[in-house]
N, C-alpha and C positions, 0 to 999 in steps of 0.2 A: 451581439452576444446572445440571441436569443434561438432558442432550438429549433421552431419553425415561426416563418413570419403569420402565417395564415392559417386557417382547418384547411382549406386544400392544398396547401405544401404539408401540413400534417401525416393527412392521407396520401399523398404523396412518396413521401418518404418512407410511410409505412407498407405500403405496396412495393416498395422495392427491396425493404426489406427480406420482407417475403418474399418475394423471388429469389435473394438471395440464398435464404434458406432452402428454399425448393432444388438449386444450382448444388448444392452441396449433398441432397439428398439423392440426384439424381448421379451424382458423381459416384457415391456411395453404393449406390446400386448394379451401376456400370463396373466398379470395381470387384464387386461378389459375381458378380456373369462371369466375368474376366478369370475367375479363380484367385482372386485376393490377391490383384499386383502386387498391390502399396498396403503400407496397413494404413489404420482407418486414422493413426494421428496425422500420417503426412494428408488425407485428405481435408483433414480440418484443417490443416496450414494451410494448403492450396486454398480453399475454399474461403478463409479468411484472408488469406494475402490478396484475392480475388474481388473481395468486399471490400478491403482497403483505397483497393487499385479503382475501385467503382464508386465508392464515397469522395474519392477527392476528385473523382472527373463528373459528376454531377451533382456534387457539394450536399450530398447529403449526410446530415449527423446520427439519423438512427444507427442508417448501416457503417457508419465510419464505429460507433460505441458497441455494436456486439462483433465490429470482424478484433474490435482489439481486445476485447475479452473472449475472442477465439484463439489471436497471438498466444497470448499469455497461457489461456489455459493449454494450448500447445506444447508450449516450451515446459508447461509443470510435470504433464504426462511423458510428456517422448526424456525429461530429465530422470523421471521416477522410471522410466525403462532402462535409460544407459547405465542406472546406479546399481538397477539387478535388485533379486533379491537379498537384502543386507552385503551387499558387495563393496556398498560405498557411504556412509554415514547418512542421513536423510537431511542433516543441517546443511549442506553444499544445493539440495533444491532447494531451500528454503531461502538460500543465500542470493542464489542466480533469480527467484522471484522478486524477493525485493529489490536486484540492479534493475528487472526490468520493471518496476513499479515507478523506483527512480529516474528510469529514463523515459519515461511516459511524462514526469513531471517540467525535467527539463524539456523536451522536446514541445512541449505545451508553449511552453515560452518562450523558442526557438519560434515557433509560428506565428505570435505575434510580430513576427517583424511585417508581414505582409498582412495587409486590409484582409484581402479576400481569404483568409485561412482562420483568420481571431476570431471565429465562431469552433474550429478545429481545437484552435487552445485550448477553450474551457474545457473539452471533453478529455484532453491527454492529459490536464493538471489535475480534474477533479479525480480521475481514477488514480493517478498516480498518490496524491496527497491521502485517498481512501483508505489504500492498501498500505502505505508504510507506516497511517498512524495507526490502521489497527492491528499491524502486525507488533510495531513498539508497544501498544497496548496491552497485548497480550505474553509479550515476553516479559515484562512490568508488572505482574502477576506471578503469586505465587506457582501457581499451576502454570504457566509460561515456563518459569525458572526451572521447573523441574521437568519440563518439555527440551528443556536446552542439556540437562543427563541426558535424556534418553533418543536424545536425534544425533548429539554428539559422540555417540560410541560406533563402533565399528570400523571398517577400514576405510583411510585417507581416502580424499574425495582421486587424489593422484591416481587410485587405482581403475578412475574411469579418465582418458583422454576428452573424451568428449564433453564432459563437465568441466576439464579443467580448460579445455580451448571456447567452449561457450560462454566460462566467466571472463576469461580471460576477453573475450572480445565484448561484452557486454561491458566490463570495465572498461575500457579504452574508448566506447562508444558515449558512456557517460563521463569522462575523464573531456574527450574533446568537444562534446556536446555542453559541457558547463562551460568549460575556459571559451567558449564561442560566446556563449549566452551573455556571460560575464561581461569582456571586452567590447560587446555592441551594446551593453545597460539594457537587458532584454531580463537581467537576473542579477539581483544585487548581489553584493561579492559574499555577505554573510549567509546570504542563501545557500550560496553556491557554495561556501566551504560549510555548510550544515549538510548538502548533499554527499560532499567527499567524505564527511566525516562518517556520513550512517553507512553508506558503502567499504569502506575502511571497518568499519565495527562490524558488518555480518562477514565481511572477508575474513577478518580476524578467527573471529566462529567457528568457519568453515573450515579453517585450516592447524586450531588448535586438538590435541588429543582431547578425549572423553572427560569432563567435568563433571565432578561428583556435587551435584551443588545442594546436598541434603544429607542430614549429618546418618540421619536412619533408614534411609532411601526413596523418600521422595514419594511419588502418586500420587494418585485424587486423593487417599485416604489423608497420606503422612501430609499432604500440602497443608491440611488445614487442620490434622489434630496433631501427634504427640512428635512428629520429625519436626526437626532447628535447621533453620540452614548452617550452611557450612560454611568455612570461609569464602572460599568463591563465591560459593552460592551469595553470599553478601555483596561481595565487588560484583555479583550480575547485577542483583539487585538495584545495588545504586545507581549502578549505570543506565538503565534501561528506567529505571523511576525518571532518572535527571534530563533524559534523553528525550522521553515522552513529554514530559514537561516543556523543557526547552522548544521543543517541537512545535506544542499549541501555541504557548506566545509567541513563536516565531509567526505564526499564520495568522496571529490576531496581528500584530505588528505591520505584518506584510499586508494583508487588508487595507490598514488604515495606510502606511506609505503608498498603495497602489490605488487608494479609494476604491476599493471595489467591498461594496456591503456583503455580497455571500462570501466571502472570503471570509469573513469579521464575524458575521454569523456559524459560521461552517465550524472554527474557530472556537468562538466560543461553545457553543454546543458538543464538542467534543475535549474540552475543559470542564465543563459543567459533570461528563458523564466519569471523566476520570477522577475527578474530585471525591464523585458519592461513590464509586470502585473503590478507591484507594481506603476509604473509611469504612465498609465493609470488610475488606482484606485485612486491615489492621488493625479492626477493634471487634469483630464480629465472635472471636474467641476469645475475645480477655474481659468483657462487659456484660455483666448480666442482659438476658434479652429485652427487659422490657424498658432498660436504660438504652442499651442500642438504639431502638426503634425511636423512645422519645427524643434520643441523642441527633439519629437520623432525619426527622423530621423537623426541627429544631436546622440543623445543616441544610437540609435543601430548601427552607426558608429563605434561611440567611441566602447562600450562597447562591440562588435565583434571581432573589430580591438584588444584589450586588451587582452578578452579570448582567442581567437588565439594562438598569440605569447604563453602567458603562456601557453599553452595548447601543441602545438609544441614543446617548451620546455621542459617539463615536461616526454611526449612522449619520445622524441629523449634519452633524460637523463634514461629513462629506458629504453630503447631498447641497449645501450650503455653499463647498466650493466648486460644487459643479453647476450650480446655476448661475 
């Protein structure tokens, strides 16, 4: 599990890196002599599917972690192209990022089935797990919620083909990618319907009309002074608070089932940060400030002091059954 055994597999893998980078550069170049075959997103697919194709045949993890943060950011841009200008709601990118965040996740533990790739998993979980709890995080916020008015309006994602066959296959690829993980105990089955379900919830998203989830329209401003959410705006709310939530314990849980400490850690640390968020958000306008702040510091006391201990515990108690 470890990213390099040695400083010269370090250096190693970081010189091929680079190369890889350079491989991309030079593509990029070739292409502007050429007269701009391709535009410049398919050269970043190529160029990352390239690095993919060259991290799994000499097992290296640098270049395997930026060619899939090449994927991904691929699919963000060439989506925000097929959408057009306001052509196609912006929540449908938004929506096919998190399939491919989640399918980064399973696929992670899809690769645990083989010895020689279980250095491969941590790096497709830990980005996967990155991106949908800070994506939950963020829509779990006021300012999230009123990011879901304003991505949500416009016309059906329908009106771009290509959006709708790209989720369309990113769903089915996370659809049979879990039920695999599942049935070989590579993915517990609460995982794996936590995965359908968050897939299922941006899908929903992406496919309902414009949501007005602020009673006086919403923005940085109305988020946090004189705008109420609105009804919906309530039912986001709850859902994406309970979602995020459920989510962290779900990865502390998962940790301690799987023994694995950065999991528990990772876990808790993004509990910890949501806890002092949420108590900002929801009392930072209703409590005098100088009761906030003693309120606040009083909270990340407590709530430090708390995850700790259980944290420590949790730790020791698997390292306990691993020896």
């Amino acid at each position: 599990m470890e990213i390099s055994f040695s400083k010269e597999d370090s250096a190693s893998q970081l010189f091929l890196l680079i190369s890889f980078f350079f491989l991309g550069i030079t593509l990029l170049a070739f292409n502007r002599d050429l007269g701009d075959l391709v535009s410049w997103r398919t050269i970043l697919f190529i160029s990352s599917a390239i690095g993919i194709a060259g991290a799994y045949r000499l097992k290296t993890i640098y270049t395997l972690a930026f060619s899939i943060i090449g994927v991904a950011s691929w699919w963000g841009v060439q989506a925000a192209a097929w959408s057009g200008h306001g052509n196609v709601k912006p929540v449908g990118v938004v929506a096919g990022l998190v399939l491919v965040a989640l399918l980064l996740y399973v696929i992670g533990h899809v690769h645990e089935k083989r010895e020689q790739y279980k250095r491969f998993a941590l790096v497709y979980m830990v980005f996967g797990i990155i991106a949908v709890t800070l994506t939950l995080f963020f829509f779990s916020t006021k300012t999230g919620i009123d990011a879901i008015s304003e991505m949500s309006g416009g016309p059906s994602i329908f009106h771009s083909w290509q959006i709708v066959i790209s989720l369309f296959i990113l769903a089915l690829a996370i659809l049979g990618s879990t039920l695999y993980a599942g049935m070989h105990k590579l993915l517990s089955w609460p995982a794996a319907l936590s995965v359908i379900a968050i897939a299922c919830l941006f899908a929903v998203i992406a496919l309902l009309p414009e949501q007005d989830t602020f009673i006086h329209g919403g923005g940085w401003y109305g988020s946090y002074g004189s705008s109420q959410l609105s009804p919906s705006g309530i039912v986001w709310a709850f859902i994406f608070n309970i979602a995020i939530f459920l989510e962290l314990l779900g990865l502390i849980f998962s940790g301690y089932l799987r023994r694995e400490a950065w999991l528990i850690n990772l876990g808790a640390l993004f509990l910890f940060l949501f806890i002092i968020v949420k108590y900002a958000d929801w009392f930072f306008t209703f409590l005098d400030k100088s009761i906030f702040f003693i309120g606040a510091g009083i909270l990340l006391f407590a709530v430090g002091w708390f995850m700790e201990r259980g944290r420590k515990y949790v730790v020791s108690t698997i390292k306990r059954h691993n020896a």
